[in-house]
C-alpha positions as CSV (number, residue, x, y, z in Angstrom):
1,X,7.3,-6.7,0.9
2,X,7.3,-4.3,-1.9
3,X,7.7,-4.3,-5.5
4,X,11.2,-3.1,-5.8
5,X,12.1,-5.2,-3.1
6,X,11.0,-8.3,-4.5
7,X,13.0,-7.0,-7.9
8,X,16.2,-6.5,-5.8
9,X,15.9,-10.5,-4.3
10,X,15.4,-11.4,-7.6
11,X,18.0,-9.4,-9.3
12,X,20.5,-11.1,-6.9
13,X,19.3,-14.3,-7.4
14,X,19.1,-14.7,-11.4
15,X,22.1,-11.8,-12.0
16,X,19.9,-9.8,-14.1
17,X,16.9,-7.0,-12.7
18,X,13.2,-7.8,-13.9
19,X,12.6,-4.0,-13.7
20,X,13.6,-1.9,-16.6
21,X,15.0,1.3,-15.8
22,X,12.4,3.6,-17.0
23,X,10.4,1.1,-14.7
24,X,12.3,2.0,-11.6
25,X,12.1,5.4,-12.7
26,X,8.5,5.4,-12.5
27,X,8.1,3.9,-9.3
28,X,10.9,5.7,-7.5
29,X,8.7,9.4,-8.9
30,X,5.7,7.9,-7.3
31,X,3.7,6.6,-10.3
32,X,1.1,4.4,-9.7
33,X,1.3,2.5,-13.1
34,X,-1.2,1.3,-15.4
35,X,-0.5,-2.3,-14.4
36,X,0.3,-2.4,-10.7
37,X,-0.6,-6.1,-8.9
38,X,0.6,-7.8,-5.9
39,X,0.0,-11.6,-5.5
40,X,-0.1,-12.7,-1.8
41,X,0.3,-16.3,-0.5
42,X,-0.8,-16.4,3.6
43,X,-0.4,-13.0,3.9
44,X,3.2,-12.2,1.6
45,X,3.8,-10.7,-1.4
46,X,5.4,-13.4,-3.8
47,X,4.6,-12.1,-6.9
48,X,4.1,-8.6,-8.7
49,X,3.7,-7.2,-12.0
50,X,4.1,-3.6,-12.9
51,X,3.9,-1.1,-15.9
52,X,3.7,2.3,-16.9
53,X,2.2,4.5,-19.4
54,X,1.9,2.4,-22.5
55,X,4.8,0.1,-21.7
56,X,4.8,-3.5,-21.8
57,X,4.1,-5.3,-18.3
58,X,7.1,-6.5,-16.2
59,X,6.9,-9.6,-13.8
60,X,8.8,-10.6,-11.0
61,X,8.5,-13.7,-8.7
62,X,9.9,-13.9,-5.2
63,X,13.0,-16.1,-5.3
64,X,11.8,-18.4,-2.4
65,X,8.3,-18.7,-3.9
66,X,8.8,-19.9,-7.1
67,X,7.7,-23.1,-8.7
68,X,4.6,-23.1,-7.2
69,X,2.0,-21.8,-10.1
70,X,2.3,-17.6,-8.9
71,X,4.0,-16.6,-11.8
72,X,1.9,-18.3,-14.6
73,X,-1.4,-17.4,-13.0
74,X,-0.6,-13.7,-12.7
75,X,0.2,-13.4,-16.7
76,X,-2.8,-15.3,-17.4
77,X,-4.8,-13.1,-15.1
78,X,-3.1,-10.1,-16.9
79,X,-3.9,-11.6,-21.0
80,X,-7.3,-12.2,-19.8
81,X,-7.9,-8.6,-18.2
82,X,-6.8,-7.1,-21.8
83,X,-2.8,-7.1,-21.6
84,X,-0.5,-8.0,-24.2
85,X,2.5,-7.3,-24.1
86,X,5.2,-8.9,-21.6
87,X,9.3,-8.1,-21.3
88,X,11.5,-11.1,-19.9
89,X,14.6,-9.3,-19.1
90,X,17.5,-12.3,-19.1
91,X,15.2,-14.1,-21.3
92,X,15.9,-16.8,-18.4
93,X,14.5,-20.3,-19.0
94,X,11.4,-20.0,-16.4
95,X,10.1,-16.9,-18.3
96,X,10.4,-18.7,-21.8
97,X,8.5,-21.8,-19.8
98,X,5.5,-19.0,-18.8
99,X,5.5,-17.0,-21.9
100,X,4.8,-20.9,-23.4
101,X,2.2,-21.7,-21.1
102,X,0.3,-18.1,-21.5
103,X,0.3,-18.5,-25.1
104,X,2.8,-15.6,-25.6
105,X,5.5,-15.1,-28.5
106,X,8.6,-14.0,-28.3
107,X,8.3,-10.4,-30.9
108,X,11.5,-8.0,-30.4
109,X,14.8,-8.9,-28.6
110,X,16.9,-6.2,-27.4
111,X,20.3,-7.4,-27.1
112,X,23.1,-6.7,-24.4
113,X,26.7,-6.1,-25.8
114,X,29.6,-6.7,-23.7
115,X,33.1,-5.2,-24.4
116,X,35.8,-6.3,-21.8
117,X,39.4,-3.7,-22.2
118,X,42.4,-5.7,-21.4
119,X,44.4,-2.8,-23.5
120,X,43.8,0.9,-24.0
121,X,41.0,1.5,-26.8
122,X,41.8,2.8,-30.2
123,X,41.1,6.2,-30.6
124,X,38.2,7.3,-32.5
125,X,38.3,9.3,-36.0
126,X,36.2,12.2,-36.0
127,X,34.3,12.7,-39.7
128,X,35.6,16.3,-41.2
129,X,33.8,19.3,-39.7
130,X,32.7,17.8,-36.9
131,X,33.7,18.8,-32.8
132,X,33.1,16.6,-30.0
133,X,33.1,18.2,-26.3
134,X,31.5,17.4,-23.2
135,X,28.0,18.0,-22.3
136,X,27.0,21.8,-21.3
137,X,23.6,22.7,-19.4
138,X,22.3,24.8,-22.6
139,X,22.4,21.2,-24.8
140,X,19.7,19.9,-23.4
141,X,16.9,20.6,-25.8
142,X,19.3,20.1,-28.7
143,X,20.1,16.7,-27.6
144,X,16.2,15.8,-26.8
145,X,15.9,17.4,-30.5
146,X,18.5,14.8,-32.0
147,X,17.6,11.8,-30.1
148,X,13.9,11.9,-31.4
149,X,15.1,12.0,-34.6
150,X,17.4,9.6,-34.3
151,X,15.3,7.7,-32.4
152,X,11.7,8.2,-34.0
153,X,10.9,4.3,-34.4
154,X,11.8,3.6,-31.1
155,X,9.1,2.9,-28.8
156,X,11.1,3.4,-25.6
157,X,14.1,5.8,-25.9
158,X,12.5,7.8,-29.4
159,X,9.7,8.9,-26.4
160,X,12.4,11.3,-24.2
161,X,11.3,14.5,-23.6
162,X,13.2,17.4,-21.5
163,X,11.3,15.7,-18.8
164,X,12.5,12.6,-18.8
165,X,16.1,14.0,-19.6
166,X,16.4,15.8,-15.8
167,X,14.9,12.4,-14.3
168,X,17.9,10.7,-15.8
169,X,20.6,13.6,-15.0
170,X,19.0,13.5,-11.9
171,X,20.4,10.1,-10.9
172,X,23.2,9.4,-8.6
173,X,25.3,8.2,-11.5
174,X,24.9,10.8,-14.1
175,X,28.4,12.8,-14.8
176,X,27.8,15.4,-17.6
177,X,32.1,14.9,-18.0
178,X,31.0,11.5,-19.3
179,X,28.1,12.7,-22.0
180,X,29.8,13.9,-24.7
181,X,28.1,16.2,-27.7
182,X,28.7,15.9,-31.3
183,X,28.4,19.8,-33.5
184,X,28.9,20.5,-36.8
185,X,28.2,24.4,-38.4
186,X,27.3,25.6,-34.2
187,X,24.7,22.7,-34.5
188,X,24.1,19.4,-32.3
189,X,23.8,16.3,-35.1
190,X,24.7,13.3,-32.3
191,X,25.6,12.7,-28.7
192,X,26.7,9.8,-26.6
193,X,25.8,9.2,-23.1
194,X,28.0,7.4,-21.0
195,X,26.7,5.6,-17.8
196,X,28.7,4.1,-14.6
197,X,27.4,1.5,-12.3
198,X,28.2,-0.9,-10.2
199,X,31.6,-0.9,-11.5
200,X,30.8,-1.2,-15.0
201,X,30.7,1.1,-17.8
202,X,27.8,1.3,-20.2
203,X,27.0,3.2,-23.6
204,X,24.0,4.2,-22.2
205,X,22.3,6.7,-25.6
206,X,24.7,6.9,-28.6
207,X,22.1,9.6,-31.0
208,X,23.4,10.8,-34.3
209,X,21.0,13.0,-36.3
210,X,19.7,11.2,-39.7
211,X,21.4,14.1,-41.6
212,X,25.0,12.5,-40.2
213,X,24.2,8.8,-40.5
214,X,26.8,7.0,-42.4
215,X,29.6,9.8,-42.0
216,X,31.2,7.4,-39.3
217,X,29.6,9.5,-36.6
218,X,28.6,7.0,-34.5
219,X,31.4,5.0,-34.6
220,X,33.4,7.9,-33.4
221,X,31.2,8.9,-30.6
222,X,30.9,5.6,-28.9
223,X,34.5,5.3,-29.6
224,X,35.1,8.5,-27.6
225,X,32.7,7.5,-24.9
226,X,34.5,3.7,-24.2
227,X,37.8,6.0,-23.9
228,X,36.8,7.8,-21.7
229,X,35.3,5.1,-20.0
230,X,38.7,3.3,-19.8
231,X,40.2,6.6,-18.4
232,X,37.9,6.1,-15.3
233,X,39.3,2.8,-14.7
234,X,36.7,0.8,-16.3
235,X,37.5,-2.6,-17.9
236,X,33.9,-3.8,-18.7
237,X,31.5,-1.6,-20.9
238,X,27.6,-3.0,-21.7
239,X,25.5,-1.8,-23.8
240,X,21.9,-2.6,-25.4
241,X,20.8,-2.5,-29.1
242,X,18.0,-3.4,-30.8
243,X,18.5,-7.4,-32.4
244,X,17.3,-6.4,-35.5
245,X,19.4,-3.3,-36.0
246,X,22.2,-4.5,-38.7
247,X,24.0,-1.3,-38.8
248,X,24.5,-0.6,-35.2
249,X,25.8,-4.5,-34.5
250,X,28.3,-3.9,-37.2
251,X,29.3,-0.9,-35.7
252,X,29.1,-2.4,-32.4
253,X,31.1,-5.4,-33.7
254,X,34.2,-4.2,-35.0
255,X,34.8,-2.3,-32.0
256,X,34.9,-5.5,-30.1
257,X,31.8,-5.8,-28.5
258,X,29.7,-9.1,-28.4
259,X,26.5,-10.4,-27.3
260,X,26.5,-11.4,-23.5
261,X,22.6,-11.1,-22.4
262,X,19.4,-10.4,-24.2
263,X,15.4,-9.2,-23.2
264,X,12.9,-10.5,-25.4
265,X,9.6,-8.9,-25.5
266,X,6.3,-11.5,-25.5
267,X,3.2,-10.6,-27.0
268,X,0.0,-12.2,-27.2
269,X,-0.4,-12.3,-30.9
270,X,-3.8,-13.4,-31.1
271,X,-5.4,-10.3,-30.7
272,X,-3.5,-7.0,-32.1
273,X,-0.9,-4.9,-30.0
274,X,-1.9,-1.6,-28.1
């Protein structure tokens, strides 16, 4: 059994996937990952552990294996080889239980907003000077330009390069009507990328340049984007946002979403982070 499909068992188990999707990513482009460890019980895989580049490691447990010690003596195996860092995607009561028994800390929690459209949303207001239109092939530097900025203290997403833009587009659910730019002055200050699957919509990257932050650009983008999502027939959007990250929840807020999920990231704070 292989590591995605232990992840898919799981994900249909405990309704949320232990992989990440830069994770999945990864894997599905052939990396071998810095952390990349099967656990085998008479033979089976029922237990695995996987990350990439500098990201924090990711554990899964087979669903019919659990309970029986797999999953707390691969972390410890993985603090004592020099790891540090651990995501628990659900933040599901048997990963609190391990993070406690490995020592670990819960650091950063990334939270997942759900908005559920029994009506038809309001539509946005668009600052003065600004045009928003759909995604064209010649953005694509411009929007890896803005997201950087937008997104320069942002471990995960501030690290997308052209690169890992045409992995994304790349993906079976990528619709360029459904990313829509943000100009002012011929320029590209902010973008929001919309994402469908499995039957629900998600404000996947909403980037607005530092110059336009607090012009109500952001509000107006993902605005646009959960109209549009409605327009496909959508009824449920997610997204996730940072649970430290004040003015994004507010904006987040008043446009109805609230919190129905979180990841929390664990971390061995005895000795200092990578």
């Amino acid at each position: 059994m292989t590591l995605l499909s232990i992840a898919d068992r799981a994900r249909a188990v405990d309704g949320v996937d232990p992989l990440n999707e830069a994770s999945r990513l990864a894997i599905d482009a052939g990396s071998a990952g810095r952390v990349h460890v099967a656990v085998k019980d008479a033979g089976h895989v029922v237990a695995a552990a996987y990350a990439d580049g500098t990201a924090p490691v990711e554990v899964v447990v087979d669903p019919d294996h659990r309970r029986q010690g797999h999953g707390g003596a691969l972390v410890r195996r993985l603090v004592e080889s020099g790891e540090t860092q651990f995501w628990a995607h659900g933040d599901l009561p048997a990963a609190q239980a391990l993070a406690a028994s490995a020592g670990l800390s819960a650091v950063r929690t990334l939270l997942v907003l759900r908005l559920e459209l029994d009506d038809s949303p309001t539509p946005e207001v668009v600052p003065d000077g600004i045009t928003l239109r759909t995604f064209e092939p010649d953005d694509v530097d411009a929007v890896v330009r803005v997201n950087g900025r937008a997104f320069a203290s942002h471990p995960e997403q501030g690290a997308m390069d052209r690169a890992d833009f045409e992995r994304r587009a790349a993906s079976d659910w990528f619709d360029p009507a459904g990313l829509f730019i943000a100009v002012r002055d011929g320029e590209v200050v902010g973008f929001h990328w919309t994402k469908v699957e499995d039957g629900i919509g998600e404000v996947y990257v909403v980037g607005v340049d530092p110059s336009e932050q607090g012009s109500g650009l952001g509000t107006a983008l993902t605005a646009r984007g959960v109209r549009h999502l409605y327009d496909q027939g959508l009824r449920v959007v997610d997204l996730y946002v940072e649970g430290d990250n004040d003015p994004a929840l507010a904006v987040y807020r008043r446009l109805g979403f609230t919190e129905h999920a979180r990841d929390v990231l664990y971390a061995d704070e005895r000795v200092p982070a990578p």
